[in-house]
Backbone atoms as SQL, in Angstrom:
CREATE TABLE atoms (id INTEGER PRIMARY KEY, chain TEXT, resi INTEGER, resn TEXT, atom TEXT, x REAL, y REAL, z REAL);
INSERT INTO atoms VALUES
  (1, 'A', 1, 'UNK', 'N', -9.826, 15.670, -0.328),
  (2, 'A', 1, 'UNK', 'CA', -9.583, 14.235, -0.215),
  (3, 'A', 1, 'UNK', 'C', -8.965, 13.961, 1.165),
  (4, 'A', 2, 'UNK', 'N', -9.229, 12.981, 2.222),
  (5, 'A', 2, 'UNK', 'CA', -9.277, 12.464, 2.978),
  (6, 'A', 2, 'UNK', 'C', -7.595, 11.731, 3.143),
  (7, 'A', 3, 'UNK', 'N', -6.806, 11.694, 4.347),
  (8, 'A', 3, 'UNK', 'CA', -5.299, 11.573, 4.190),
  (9, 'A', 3, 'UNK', 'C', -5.560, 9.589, 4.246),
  (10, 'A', 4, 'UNK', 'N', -6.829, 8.823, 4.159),
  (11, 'A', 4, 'UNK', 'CA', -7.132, 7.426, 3.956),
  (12, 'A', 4, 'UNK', 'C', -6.966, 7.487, 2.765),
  (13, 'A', 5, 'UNK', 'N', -8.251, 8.264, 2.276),
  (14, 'A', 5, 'UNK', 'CA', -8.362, 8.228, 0.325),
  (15, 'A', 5, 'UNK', 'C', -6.894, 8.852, -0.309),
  (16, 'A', 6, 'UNK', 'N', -6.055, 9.421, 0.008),
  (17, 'A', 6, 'UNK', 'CA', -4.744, 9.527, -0.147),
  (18, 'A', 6, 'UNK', 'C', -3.921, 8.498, -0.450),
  (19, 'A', 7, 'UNK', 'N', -3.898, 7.972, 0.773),
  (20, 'A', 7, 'UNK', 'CA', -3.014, 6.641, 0.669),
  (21, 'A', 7, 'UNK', 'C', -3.326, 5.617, -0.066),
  (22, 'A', 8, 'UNK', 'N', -4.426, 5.404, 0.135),
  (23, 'A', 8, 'UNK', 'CA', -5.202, 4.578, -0.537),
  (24, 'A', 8, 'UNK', 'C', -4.809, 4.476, -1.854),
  (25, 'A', 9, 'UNK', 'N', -5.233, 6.222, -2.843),
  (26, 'A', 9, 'UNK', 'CA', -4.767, 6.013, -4.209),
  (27, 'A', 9, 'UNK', 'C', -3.232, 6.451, -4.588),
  (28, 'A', 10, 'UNK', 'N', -2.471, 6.374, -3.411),
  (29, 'A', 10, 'UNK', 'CA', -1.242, 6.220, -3.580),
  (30, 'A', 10, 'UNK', 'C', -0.546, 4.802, -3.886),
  (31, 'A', 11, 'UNK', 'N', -1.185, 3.883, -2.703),
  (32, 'A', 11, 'UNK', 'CA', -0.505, 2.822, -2.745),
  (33, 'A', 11, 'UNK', 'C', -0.813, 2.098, -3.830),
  (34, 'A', 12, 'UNK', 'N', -2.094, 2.276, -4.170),
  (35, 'A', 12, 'UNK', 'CA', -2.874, 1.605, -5.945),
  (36, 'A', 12, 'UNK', 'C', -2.105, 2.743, -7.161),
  (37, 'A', 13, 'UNK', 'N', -1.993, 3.666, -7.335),
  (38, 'A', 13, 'UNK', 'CA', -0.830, 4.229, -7.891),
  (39, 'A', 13, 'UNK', 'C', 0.364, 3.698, -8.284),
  (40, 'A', 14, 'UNK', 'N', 1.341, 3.950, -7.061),
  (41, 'A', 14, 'UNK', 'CA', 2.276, 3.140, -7.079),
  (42, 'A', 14, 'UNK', 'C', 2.713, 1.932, -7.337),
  (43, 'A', 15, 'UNK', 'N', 1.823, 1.238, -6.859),
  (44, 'A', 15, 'UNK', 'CA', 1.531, -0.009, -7.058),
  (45, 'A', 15, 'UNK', 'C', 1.543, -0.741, -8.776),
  (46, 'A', 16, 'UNK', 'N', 0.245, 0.374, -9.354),
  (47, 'A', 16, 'UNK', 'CA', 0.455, -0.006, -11.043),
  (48, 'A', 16, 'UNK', 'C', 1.579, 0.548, -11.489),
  (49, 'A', 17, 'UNK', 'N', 1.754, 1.566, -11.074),
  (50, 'A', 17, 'UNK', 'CA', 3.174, 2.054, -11.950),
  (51, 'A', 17, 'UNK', 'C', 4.351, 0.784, -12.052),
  (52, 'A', 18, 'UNK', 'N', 4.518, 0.540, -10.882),
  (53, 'A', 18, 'UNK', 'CA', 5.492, -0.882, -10.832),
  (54, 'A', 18, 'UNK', 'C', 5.453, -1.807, -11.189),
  (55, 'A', 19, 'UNK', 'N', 3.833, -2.294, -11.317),
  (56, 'A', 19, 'UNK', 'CA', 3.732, -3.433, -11.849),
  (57, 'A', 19, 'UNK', 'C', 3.165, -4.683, -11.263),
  (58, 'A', 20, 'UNK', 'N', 3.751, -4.639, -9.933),
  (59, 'A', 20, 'UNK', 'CA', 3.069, -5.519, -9.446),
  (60, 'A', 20, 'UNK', 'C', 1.631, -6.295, -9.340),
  (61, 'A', 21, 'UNK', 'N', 1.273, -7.311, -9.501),
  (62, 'A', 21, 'UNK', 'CA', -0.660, -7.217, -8.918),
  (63, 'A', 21, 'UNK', 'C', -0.521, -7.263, -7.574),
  (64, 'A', 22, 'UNK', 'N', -1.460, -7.158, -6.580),
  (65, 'A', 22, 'UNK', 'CA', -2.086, -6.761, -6.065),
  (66, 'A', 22, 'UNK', 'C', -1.417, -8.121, -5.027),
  (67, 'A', 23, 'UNK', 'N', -1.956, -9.239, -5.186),
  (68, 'A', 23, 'UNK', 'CA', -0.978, -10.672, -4.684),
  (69, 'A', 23, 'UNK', 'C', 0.503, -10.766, -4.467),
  (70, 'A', 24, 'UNK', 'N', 1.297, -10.370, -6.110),
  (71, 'A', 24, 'UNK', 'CA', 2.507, -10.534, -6.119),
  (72, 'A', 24, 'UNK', 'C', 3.051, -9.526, -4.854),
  (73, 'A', 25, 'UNK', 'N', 1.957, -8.235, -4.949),
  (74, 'A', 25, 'UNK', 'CA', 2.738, -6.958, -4.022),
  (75, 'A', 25, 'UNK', 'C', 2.465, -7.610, -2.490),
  (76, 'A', 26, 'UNK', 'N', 1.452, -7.981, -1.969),
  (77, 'A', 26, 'UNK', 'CA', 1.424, -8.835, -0.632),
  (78, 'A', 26, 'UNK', 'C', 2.394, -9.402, -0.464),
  (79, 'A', 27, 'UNK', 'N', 2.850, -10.536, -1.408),
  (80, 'A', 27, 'UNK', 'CA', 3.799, -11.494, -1.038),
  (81, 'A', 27, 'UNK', 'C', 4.974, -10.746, -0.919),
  (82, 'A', 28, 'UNK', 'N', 5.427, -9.925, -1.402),
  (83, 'A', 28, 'UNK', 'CA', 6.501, -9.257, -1.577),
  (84, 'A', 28, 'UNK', 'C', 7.035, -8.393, 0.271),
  (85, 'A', 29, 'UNK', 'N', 5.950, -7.532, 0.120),
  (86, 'A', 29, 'UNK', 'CA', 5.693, -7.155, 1.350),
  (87, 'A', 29, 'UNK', 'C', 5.326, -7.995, 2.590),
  (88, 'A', 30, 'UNK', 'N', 5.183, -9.171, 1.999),
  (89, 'A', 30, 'UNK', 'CA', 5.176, -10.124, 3.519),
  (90, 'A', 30, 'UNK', 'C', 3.911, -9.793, 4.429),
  (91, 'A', 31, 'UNK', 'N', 3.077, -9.114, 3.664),
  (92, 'A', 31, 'UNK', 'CA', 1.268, -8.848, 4.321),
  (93, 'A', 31, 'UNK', 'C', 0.849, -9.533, 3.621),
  (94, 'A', 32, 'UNK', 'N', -0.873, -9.767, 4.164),
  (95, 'A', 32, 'UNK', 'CA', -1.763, -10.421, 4.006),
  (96, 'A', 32, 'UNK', 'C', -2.163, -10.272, 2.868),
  (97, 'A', 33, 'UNK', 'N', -2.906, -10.463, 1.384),
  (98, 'A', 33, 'UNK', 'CA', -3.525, -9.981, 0.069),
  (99, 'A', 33, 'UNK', 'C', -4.751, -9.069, 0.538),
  (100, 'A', 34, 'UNK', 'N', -5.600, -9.854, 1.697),
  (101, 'A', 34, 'UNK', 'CA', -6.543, -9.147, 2.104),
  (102, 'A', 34, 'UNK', 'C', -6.176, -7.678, 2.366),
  (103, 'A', 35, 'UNK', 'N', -5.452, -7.700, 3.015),
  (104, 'A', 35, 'UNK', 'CA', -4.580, -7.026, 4.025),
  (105, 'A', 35, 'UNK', 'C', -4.434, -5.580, 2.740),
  (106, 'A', 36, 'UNK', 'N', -3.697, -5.767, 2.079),
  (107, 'A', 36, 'UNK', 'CA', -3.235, -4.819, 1.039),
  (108, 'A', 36, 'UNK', 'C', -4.734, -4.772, 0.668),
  (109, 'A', 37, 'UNK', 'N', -5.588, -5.612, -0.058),
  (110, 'A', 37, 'UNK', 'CA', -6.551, -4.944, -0.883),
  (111, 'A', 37, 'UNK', 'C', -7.536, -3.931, -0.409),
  (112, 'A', 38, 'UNK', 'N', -7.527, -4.214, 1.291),
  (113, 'A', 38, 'UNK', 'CA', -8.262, -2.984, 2.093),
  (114, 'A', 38, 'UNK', 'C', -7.665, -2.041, 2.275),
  (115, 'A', 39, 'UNK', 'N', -6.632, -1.996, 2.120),
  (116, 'A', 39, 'UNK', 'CA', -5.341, -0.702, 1.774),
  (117, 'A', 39, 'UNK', 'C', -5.999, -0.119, 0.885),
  (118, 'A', 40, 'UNK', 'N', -5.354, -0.551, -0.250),
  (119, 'A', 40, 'UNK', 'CA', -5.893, 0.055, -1.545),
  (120, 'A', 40, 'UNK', 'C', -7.278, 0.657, -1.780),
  (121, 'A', 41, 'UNK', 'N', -8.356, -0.313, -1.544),
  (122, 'A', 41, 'UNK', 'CA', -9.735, 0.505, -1.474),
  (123, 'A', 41, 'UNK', 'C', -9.908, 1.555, -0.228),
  (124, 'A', 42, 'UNK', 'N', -9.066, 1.692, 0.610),
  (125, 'A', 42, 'UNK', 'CA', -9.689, 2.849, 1.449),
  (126, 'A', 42, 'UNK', 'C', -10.505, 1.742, 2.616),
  (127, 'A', 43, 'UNK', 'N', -10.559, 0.707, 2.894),
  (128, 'A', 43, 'UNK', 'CA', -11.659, 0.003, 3.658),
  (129, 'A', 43, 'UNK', 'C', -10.644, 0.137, 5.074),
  (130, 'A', 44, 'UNK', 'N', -9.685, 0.583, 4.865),
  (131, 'A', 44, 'UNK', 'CA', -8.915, -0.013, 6.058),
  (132, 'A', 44, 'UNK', 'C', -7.958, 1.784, 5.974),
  (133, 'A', 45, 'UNK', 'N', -8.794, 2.638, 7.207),
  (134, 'A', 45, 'UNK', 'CA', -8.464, 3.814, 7.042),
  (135, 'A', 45, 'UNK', 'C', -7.259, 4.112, 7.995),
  (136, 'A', 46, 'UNK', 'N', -7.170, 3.260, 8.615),
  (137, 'A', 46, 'UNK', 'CA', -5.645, 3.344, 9.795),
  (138, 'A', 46, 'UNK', 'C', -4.341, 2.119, 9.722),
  (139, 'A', 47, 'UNK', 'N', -4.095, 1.349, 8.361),
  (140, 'A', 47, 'UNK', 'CA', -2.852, 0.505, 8.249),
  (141, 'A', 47, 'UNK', 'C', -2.133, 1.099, 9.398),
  (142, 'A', 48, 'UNK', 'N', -1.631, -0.309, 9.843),
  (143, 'A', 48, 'UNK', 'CA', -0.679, -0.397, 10.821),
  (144, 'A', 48, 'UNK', 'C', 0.931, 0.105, 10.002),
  (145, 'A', 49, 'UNK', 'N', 1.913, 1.103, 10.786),
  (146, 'A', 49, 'UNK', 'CA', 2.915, 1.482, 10.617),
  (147, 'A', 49, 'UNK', 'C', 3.873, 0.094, 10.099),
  (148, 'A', 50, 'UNK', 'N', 3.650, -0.759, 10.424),
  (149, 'A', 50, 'UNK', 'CA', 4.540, -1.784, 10.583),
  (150, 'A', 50, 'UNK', 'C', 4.499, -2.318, 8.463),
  (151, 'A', 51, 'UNK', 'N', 2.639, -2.650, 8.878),
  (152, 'A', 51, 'UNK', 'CA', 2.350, -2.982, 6.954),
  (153, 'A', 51, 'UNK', 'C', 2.230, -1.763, 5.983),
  (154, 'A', 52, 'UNK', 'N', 2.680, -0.549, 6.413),
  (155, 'A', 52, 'UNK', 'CA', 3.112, 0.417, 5.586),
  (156, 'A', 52, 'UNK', 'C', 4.703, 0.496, 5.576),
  (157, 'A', 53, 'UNK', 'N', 5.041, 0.114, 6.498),
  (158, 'A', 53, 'UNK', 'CA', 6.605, 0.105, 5.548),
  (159, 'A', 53, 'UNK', 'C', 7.038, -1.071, 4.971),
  (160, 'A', 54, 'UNK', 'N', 6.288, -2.172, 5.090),
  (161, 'A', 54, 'UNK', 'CA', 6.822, -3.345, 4.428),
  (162, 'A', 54, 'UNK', 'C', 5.934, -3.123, 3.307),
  (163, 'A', 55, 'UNK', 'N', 5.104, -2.393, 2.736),
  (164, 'A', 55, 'UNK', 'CA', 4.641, -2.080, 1.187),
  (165, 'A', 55, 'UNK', 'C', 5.795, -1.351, 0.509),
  (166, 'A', 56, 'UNK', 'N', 6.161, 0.051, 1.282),
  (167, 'A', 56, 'UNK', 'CA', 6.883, 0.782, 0.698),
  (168, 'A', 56, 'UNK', 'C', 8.352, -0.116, 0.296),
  (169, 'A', 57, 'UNK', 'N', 8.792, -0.918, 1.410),
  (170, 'A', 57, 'UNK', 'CA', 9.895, -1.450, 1.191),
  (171, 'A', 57, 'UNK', 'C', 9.866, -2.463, 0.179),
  (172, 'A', 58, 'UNK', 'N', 8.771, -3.198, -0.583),
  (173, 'A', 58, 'UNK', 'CA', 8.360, -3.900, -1.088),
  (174, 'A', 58, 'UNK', 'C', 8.766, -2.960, -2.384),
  (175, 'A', 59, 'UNK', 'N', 7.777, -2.226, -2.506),
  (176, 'A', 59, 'UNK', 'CA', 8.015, -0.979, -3.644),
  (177, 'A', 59, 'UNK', 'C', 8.895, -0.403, -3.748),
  (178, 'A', 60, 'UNK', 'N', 10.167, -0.322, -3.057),
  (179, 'A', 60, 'UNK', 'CA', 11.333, 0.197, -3.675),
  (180, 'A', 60, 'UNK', 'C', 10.545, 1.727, -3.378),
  (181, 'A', 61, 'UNK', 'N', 10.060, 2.293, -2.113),
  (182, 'A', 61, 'UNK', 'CA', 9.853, 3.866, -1.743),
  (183, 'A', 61, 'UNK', 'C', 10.054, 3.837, -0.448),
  (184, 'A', 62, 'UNK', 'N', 9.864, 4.916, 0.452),
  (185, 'A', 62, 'UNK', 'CA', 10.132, 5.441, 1.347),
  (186, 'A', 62, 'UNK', 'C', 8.032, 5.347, 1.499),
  (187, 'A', 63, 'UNK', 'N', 8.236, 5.557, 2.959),
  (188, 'A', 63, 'UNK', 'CA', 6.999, 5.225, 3.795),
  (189, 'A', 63, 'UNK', 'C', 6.186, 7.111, 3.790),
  (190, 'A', 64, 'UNK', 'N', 7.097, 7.620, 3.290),
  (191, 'A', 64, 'UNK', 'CA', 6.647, 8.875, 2.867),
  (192, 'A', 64, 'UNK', 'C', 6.092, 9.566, 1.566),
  (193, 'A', 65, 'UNK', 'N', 6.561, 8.583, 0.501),
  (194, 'A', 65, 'UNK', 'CA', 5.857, 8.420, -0.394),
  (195, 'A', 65, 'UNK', 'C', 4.235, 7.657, -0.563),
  (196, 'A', 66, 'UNK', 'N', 4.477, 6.848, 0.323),
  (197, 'A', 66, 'UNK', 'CA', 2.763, 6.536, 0.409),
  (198, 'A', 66, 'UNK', 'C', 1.941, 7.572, 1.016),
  (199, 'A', 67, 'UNK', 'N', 2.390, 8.383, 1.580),
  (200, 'A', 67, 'UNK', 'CA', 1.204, 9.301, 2.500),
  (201, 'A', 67, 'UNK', 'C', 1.408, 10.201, 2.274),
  (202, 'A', 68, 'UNK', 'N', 2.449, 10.810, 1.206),
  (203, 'A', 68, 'UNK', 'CA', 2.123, 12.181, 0.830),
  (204, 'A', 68, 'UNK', 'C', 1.023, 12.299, -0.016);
């Protein structure tokens, strides 16, 4: 598996575990919905450092938990 397809089903992982949808977690994180949902599918294989830590921080994780 690919360190995109990683993250990818990390951040959709994480993501359900918590609870959030997919919207609520954008808003939260202060990114785009688009923005996250190309996260999540893998469409968007290089997220910017900046909208990976405002997910994680959103999620209550560390920016190292998404990419392990």
């Amino acid at each position: 598996m690919s360190a995109s397809q990683n993250l990818s089903n990390n951040i959709k992982r994480l993501r359900e575990a918590k609870g959030p949808s997919q919207e609520k977690l954008a808003r939260l994180a202060d990114v785009a919905n688009n923005t996250l949902i190309k996260m999540e599918s893998g469409e968007n294989k290089s997220p910017t450092l900046e909208a990976l830590k405002k997910v994680a921080k959103a999620l209550d994780i560390s920016v190292d938990d998404l990419i392990k």
